[in-house]
N, C-alpha and C positions, 0 to 999 in steps of 0.2 A: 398759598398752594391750592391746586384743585379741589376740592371738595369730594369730587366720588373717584379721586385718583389716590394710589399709595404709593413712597416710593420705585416699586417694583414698576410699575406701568409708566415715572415720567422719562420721555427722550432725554438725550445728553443734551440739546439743544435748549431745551424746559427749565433742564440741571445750571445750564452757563448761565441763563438769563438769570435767573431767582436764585441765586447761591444766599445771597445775602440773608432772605425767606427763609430757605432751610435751613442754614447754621442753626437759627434760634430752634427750629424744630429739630436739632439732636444734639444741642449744648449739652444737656442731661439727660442722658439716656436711661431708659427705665425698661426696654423692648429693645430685643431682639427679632428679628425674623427670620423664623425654620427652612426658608424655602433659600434668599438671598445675604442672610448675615450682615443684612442694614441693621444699622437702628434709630432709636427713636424715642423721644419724651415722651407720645403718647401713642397708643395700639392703634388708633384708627389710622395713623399713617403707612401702616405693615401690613401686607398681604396674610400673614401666618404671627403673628406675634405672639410672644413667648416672654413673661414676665422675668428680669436677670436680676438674679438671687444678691441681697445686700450682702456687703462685708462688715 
């Protein structure tokens, strides 16, 4: 994935091409994002990221 991109900024075009890429980057989800309700294994891919509370 991009490097100074987060989910929120990539196109659907971006999204088709690399699905494969991001699967692995939200198998496990660790983050939330306050703005789009993505998530994500690790906070640098979130615009607003928000740590979601264990069970």
């Amino acid at each position: 994935m991009k490097k100074d991109k987060t989910f929120c900024d990539l196109s659907k075009e971006y999204i088709a091409k690399h699905l494969d890429e991001i699967i692995t980057l939200i198998d496990k989800p660790k983050f939330i994002c306050r703005k789009c309700a993505r998530v994500a294994n690790e906070s640098t891919h979130l615009c607003k990221p928000v740590k979601l509370k264990n069970k």
